[in-house]
N, C-alpha and C positions, 0 to 999 in steps of 0.2 A: 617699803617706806610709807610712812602717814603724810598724809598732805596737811597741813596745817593751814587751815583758812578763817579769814575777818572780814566778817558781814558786814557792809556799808550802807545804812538807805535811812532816810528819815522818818519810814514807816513801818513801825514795830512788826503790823499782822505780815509786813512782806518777810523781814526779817527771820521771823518763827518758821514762814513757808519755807524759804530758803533752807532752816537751820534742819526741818525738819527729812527735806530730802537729801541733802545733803549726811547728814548722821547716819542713814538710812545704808550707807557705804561703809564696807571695811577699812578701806584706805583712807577715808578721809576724816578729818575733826575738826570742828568748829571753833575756834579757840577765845573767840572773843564778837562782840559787836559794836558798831559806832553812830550814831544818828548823824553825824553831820562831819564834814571833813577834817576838822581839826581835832575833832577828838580821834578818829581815821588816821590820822598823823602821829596823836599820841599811844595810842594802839598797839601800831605797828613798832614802832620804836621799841615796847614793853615786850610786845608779846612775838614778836618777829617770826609773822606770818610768812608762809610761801607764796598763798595767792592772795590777795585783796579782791574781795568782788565788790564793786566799786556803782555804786550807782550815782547820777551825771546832779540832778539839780537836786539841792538843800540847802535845808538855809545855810546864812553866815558863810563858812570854806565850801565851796560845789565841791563836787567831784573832778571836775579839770582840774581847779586850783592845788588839793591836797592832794592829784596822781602826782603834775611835778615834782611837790616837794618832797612826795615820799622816794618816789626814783631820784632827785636829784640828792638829798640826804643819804638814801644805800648805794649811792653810785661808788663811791670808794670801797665799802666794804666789802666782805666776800660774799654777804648773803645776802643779797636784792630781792626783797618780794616781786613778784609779777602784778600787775594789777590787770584785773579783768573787767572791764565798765558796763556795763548795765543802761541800759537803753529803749522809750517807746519811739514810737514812727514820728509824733507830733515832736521830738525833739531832736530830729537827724542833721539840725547844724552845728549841734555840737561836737559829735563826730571827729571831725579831721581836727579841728583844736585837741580832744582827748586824747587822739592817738600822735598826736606832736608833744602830748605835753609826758608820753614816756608808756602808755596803755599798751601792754603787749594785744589788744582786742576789745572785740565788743561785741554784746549778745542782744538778742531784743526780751524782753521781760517777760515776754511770754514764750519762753524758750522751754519746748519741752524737757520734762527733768534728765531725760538720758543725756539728752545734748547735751544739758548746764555740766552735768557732772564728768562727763568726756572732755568739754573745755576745759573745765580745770584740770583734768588730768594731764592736757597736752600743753597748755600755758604751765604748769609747773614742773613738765619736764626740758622747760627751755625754748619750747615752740611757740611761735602766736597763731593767736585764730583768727584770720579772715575767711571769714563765710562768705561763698561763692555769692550766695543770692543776695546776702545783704548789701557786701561791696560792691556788686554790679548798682544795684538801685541808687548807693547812699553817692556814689564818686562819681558818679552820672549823674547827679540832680547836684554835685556841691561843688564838681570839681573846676567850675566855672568860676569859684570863689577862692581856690588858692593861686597863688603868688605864680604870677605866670614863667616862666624862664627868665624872660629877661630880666625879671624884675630882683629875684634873691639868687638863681641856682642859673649857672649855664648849660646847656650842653656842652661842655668841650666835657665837664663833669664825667659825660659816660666812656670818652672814649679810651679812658681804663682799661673797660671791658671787651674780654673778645666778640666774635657776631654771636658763637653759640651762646656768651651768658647774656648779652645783649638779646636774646629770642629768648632766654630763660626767664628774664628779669620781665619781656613785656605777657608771658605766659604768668608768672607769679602776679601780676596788675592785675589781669584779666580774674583770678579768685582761685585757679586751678593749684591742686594741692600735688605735689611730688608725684604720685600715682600715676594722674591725669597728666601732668608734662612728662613724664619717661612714656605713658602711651604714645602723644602726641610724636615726640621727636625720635621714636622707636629705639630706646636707649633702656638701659639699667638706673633701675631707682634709685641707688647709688652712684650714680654717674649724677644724676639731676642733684643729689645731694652736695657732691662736690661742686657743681657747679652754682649751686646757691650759694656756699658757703665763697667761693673765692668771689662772687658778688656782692653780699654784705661787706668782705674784708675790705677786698678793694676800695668801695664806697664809705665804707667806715658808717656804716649803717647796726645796729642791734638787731633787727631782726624784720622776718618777713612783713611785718605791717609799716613799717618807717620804709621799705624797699619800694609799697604801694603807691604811699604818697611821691615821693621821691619822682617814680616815673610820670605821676601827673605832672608834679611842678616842672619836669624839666621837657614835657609835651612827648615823650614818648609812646604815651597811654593817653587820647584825649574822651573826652564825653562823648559817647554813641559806638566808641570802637572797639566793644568787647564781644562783637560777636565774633 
């Protein structure tokens, strides 16, 4: 399968960087480009990418504003691009807004080109990417600033879940990838697989990055407790 992907950034030389490692792959092709979100929106609509790589500030539509409407627009249909967001360090508050606003992830810009190109390949197979080291950093220094329990989301929320996905879901917070929790809880990766999966359903969650926040807001995961 071809990945089909649509360059987002208000800066062309990034753009070409992007287009040019990315080409560079058998599997993947560049389909299209957008400087600013709203053409980002009309894009995708035309050319009906798999992944959006999505970068956060430009002018007129940002990147939060035109990830919503592009997931909020394919959310009926059968083929939802992924959006992937694009990120430096001096703009980590934007973050938890991007991935509430439907981001299956997010990369830092200076993301070596194997990574970028592994990202997409695992965001367009249905998976999202939290990075261990990023999510430790970014939900540690912001998570001080989403909606506390009380406030939007209860605990009674989790008690859904059994204890094992309930340890599953605070192992998925912490940034560990299926591999690292089937080490952890000395189980079959496949076991942690099912066990992820009746967590999002249950929760009615999309996917592993909405499961992250989730646990912040409802205080299960707080700042400082991911070691």
């Amino acid at each position: 399968m071809t990945i089909r992907v649509l360059l987002v950034d208000d800066q062309p030389l990034l753009r070409t960087g992007f287009r040019l490692i990315l080409e560079a792959e058998p599997d993947i092709t560049v389909v299209g480009q957008a400087g600013d979100g709203k053409d980002a929106q009309e894009q995708t609509r035309a050319l009906m990418p798999d992944v959006v790589l999505m970068d956060i500030r430009m002018p007129g539509v940002d990147g939060i504003e035109a990830t919503r409407r592009i997931v909020r627009e394919a959310a009926p249909a059968a083929h939802v691009p992924k959006v992937l967001v694009l990120t430096t360090f001096d703009l980590d508050e934007y973050i938890v807004e991007a991935l509430r606003s439907g981001a299956s992830g997010f990369l830092l810009k200076d993301v070596p080109p194997d990574e970028l190109v592994q990202a997409i390949r695992v965001v367009a197979a249905g998976e999202a990417i939290v990075a261990p080291s990023v999510t430790r950093r970014l939900l540690d220094r912001f998570a001080a600033r989403l909606p506390s329990a009380y406030e939007q989301t209860t605990p009674a929320r989790l008690d859904r879940l059994t204890e094992r996905e309930l340890e599953v879901l605070r192992l998925i917070a912490k940034g560990m990838s299926n591999a690292e929790i089937a080490a952890k809880l000395v189980v079959s990766e496949t076991t942690v697989k099912t066990h992820v999966g009746n967590v999002l359903t249950k929760l009615g969650l999309r996917d592993r990055v909405q499961a992250v926040v989730l646990a912040y807001e409802t205080g299960l995961i707080t700042p400082g407790a991911l070691s």
